[in-house]
C-alpha positions in Angstrom: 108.2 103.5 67.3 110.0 105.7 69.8 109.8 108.6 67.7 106.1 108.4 67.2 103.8 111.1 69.5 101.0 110.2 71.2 98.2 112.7 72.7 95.9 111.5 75.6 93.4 114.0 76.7 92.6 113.3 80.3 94.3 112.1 83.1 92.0 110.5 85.3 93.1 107.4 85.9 92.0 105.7 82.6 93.9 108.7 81.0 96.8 108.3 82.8 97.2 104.2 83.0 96.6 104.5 78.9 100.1 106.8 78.8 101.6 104.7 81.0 100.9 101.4 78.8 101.9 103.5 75.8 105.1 104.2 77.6 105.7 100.8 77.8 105.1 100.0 74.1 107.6 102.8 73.1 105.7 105.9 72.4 106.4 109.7 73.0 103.1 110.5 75.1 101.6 114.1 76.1 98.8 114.0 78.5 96.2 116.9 77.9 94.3 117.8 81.1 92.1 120.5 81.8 92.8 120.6 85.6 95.4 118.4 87.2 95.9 114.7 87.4 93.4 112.8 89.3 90.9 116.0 90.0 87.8 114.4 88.4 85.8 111.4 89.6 89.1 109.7 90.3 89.4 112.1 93.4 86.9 111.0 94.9 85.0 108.0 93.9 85.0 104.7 96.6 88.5 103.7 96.0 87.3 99.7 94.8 88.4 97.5 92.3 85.0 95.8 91.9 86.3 93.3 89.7 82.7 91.4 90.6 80.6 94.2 89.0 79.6 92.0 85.9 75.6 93.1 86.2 74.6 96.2 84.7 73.4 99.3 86.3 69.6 98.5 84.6 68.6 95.0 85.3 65.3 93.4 84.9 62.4 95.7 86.7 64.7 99.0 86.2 61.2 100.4 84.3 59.5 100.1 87.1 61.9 102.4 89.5 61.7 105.1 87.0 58.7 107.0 88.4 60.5 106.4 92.0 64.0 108.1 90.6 61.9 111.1 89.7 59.9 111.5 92.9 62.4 110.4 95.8 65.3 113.5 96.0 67.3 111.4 98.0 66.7 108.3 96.5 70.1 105.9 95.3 68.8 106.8 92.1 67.6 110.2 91.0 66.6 112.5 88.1 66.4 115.9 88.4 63.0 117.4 87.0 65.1 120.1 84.5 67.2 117.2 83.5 64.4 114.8 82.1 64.0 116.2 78.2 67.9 116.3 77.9 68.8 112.9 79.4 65.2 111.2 77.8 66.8 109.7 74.8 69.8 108.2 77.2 67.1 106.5 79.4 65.2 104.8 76.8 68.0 102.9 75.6 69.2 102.8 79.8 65.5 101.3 80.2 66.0 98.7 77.3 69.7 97.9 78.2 67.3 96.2 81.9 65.8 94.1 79.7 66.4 90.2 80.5 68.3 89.3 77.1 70.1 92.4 77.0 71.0 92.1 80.7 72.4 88.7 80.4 74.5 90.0 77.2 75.4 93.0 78.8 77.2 90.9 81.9 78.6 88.1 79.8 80.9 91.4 78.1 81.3 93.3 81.1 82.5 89.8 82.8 84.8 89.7 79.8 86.8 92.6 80.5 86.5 92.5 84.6 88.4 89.1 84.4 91.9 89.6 85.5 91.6 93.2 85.6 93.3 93.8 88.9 96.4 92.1 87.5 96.7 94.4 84.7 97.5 97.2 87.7 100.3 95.6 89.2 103.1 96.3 86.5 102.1 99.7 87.1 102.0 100.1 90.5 105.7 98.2 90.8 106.8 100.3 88.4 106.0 102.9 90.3 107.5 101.8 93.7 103.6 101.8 95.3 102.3 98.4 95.6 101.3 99.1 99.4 98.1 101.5 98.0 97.0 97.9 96.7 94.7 96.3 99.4 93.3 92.9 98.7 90.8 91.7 101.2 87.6 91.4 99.1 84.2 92.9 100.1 80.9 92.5 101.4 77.8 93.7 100.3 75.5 93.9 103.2 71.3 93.8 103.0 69.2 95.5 105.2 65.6 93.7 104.6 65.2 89.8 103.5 62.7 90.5 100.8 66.3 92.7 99.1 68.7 89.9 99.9 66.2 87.3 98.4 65.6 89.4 95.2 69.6 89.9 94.9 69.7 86.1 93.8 69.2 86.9 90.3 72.1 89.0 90.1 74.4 87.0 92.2 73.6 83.9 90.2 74.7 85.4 87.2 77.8 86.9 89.1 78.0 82.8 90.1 78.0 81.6 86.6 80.2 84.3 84.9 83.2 83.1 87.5 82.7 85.4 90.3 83.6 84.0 93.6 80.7 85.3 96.0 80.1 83.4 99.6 76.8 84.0 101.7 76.9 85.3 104.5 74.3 84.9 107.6 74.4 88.3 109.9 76.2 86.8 112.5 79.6 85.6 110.2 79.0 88.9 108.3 79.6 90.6 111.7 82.3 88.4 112.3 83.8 90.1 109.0 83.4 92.9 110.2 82.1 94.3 113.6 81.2 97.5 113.5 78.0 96.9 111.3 74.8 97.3 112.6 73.0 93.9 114.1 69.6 95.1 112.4 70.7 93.8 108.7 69.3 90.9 107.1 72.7 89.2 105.6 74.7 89.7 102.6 77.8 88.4 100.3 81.4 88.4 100.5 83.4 88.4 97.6 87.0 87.7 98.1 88.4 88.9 94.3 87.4 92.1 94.9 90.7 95.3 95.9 90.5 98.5 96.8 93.3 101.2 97.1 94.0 103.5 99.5 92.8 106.2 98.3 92.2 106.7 94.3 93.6 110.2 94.3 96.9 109.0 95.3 97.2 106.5 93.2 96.1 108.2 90.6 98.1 111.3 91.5 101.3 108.7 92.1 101.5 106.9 88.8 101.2 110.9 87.1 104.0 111.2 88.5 105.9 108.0 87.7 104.7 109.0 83.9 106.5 111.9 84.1 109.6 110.6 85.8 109.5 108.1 82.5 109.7 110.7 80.2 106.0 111.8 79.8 104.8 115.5 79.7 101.6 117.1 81.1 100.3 120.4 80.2 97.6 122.0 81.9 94.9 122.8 78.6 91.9 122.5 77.7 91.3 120.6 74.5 89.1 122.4 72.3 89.3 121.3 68.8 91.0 118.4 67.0 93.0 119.3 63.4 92.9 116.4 60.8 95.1 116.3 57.3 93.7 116.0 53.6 93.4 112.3 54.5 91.3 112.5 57.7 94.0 111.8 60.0 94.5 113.5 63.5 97.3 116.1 63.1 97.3 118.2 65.8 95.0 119.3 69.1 94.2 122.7 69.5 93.4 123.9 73.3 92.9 126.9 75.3 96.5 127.9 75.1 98.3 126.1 71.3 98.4 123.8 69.3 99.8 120.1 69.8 100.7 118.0 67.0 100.6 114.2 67.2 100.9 110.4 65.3 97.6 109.6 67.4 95.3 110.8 69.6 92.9 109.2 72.7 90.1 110.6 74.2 90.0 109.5 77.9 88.5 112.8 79.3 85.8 111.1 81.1 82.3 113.5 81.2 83.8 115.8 78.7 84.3 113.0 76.2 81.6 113.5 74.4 82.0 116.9 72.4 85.6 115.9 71.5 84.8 112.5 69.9 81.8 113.7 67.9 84.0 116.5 66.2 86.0 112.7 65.5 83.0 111.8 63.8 82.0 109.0 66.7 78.2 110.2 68.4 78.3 108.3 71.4 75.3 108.5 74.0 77.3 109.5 77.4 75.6 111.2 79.7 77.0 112.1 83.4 75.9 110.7 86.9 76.8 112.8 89.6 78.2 111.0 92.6 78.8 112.3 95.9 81.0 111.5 98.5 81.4 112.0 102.4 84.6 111.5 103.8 85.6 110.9 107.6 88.2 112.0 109.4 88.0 110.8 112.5 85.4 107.8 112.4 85.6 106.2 115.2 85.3 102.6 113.6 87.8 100.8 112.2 87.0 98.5 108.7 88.9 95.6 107.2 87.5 96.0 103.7 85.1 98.0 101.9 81.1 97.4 103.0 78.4 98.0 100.2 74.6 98.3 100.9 73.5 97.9 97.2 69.4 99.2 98.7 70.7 102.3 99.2 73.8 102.5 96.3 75.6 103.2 99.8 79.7 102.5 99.6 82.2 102.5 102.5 85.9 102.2 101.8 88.4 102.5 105.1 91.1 104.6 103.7 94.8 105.4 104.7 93.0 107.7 108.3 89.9 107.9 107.1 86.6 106.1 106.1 84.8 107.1 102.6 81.2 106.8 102.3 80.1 107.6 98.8 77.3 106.4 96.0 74.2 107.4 94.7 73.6 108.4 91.3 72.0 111.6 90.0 71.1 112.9 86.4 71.4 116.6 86.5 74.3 117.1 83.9 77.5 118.8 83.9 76.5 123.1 84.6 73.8 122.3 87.7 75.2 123.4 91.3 75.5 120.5 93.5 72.7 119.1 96.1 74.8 119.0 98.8 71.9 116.8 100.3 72.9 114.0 99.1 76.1 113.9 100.4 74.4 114.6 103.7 72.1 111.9 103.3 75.5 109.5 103.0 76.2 110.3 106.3 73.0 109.9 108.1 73.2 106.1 106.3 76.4 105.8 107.0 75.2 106.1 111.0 72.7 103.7 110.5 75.3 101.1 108.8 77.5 101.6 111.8 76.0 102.8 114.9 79.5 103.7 116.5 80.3 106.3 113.5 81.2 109.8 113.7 80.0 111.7 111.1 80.8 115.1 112.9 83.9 116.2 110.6 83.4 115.4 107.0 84.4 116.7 103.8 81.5 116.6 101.1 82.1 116.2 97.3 80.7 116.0 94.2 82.0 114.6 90.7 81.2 113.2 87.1 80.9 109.8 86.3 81.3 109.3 82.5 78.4 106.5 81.5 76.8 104.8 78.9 73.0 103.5 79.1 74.4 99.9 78.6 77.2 100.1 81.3 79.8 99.2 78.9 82.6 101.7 78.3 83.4 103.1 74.5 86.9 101.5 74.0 88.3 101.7 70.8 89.7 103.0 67.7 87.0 105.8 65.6 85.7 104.1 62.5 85.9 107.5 60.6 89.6 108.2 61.6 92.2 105.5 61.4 94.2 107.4 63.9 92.2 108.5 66.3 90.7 106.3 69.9 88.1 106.8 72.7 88.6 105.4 76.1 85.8 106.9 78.3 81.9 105.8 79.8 83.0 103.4 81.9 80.8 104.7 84.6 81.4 103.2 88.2 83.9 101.0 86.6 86.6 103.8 86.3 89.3 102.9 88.6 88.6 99.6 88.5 89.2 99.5 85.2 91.4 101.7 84.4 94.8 99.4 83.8 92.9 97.0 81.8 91.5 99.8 79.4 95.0 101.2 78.9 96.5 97.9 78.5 94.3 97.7 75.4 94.6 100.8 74.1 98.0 100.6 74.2 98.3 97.3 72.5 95.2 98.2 70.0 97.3 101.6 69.3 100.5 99.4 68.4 98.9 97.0 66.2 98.8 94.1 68.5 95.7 91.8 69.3 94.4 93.4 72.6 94.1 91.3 75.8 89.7 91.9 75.1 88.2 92.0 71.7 87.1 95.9 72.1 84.4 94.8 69.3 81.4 94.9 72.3 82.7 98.4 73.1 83.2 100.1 70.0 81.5 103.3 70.1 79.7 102.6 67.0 77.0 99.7 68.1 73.9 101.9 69.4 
């Protein structure tokens, strides 16, 4: 098993925890990435391991937000205009994935492969000498208005009955929690399972470089084409600069996932949200744990000497400039979250979330090519479930029965 070579394009942090399971079982690994570890939406995503996200993205009543995601720029949600015919197909099945029966199916396999997830991150991080970037002191979702807190009981009874630990909170313990939020908020939830790191840049930058120190090598290319034998097998990679040969291949490059597998033979409908971030240096405030406002899709993770605020979603694909307005617009909520904030020196960004219309990832072997596996779409769930995801590739890879049936996330059930 030593001997045997395999390729993993992308080294986001599903990319680069899938090498570093495959180290574990054995293999030869080469990691493909077109920039450097950790430079796509692991750079700069909210830094949780929200191990309690078991609800999809559409839930019951999505169809009737639509209209509002195309009219409100800064809304949590938004398409934009251009966008529509493109990402049309994507969000008719999105729509139908918000139906009631599909909802509750959708959460029972998402719940499935959240449970225990964190764990699968601390061989890893021990490994690699960085168990401090691990902070486990849950987090809260905060409401602003009682009519949102009182329609979130749908979704936190099904959190409730899938084994997520979730407590309510009245605005005066929520407070105790944490201080520095506003008084003017209705109530929320803490959920005491939930982790965060750090920062997800550094840890995803820090266990790159724990691959390499085990032996792992990471070139800087672009994959462009994939070779196959006589017998359909994955032979080789070709990028922007050779030609890689290989025993097996994964595809774990995130938004640019999609071209690769279909030349695999696997169509999958992956489309991109764009999430922004705004990132203080100096806040002002101090946080014990992250704060979510799920109204407004707004996140806030306390990092090493800074505070992250980050969300939204937007539709525009992977070629449009960014609307830097929406990063903006994470501040001015940010301010209203926490009266005490300073928003005055932030750094804006933008990035790609890989998703699927049914917010469950593609992970799994290609029907068409025995040698061949896709590890990608896992949407806001990235980091958080990164370890688990290369735990069962690796383990699906070396012929062993994976810690999750993959069969609700094989690429081939739309």
């Amino acid at each position: 098993m030593s001997q045997m070579h395999v390729i993993v394009v992308g080294a986001g942090a599903v990319g680069v925890c899938s090498a570093l399971y495959l180290q574990r079982k054995g293999y030869a690994v080469t990691l493909l990435e077109r920039e450097a570890p950790g430079a796509g939406a692991s750079y700069g995503n909210a830094s949780v391991l929200a191990s309690e996200s078991v609800t999809p993205i559409a839930m019951p009543g999505i169809a009737r937000k639509v209209p509002g995601m195309l009219l409100d720029p800064m809304g949590p949600l938004r398409i934009r205009w251009g966008y529509l015919p493109k990402i049309a197909p994507w969000l008719i099945r999105f729509i139908r994935a918000g139906q009631k029966q599909q909802a509750e199916r959708i959460t029972s396999e998402l719940a499935r492969l959240l449970s225990g997830c964190i764990e699968d991150f601390r061989p890893l991080l021990k490994d690699a000498g960085a168990e401090a970037l691990l902070v486990e002191r849950g987090w809260v979702g905060v409401y602003l208005s009682r009519r949102s807190l009182n329609d979130a009981t749908y979704a936190t009874g099904l959190q409730k009955s899938h084994g997520v630990s979730v407590q309510n909170l009245s605005p005066g313990e929520l407070r105790e929690l944490e201080p520095a939020v506003s008084p003017k908020i209705a109530g929320g939830y803490y959920y005491p399972g939930v982790a965060h790191v750090v920062d997800s840049y550094k840890l995803t930058t820090t266990l790159a470089d724990t691959f390499v120190r085990n032996g792992g090598v990471i070139c800087k290319e672009q994959a462009e084409d994939i070779l196959k034998d006589a017998g359909g097998r994955v032979r080789a990679v070709r990028t922007d600069k050779g030609e890689h040969s290989c025993d097996c291949l994964l595809i774990a490059a995130g938004a640019w996932s999609r071209s690769l597998s279909a030349r695999l033979g696997a169509n999958v409908p992956l489309d991109t949200e764009r999430g922004y971030h705004y990132t203080v240096s100096q806040p002002g405030i101090e946080l014990s744990r992250p704060v979510y406002v799920p109204e407004t899709g707004l996140a806030c993770t306390p990092l090493e000497s800074r505070l992250r605020l980050a969300g939204t979603v937007e539709f525009g694909g992977l070629n449009a400039p960014p609307d830097w307005k929406r990063a903006n617009v994470l501040a001015r909520r940010g301010k209203e979250l926490f009266p005490e904030l300073n928003v005055e020196r932030g750094e804006r960004w933008m990035g790609f979330r890989p998703s699927m219309p049914d917010s469950l990832p593609v992970i799994g072997p290609v029907a068409s090519t025995p040698n061949a596996f896709l590890a990608f779409g896992h949407g806001h769930l990235g980091l958080t479930l990164a370890a688990r995801t290369g735990r069962m590739i690796a383990e699906m890879i070396a012929g062993e029965p994976p810690c999750v049936d993959p069969a609700p996330y094989r690429s081939t059930r739309f």
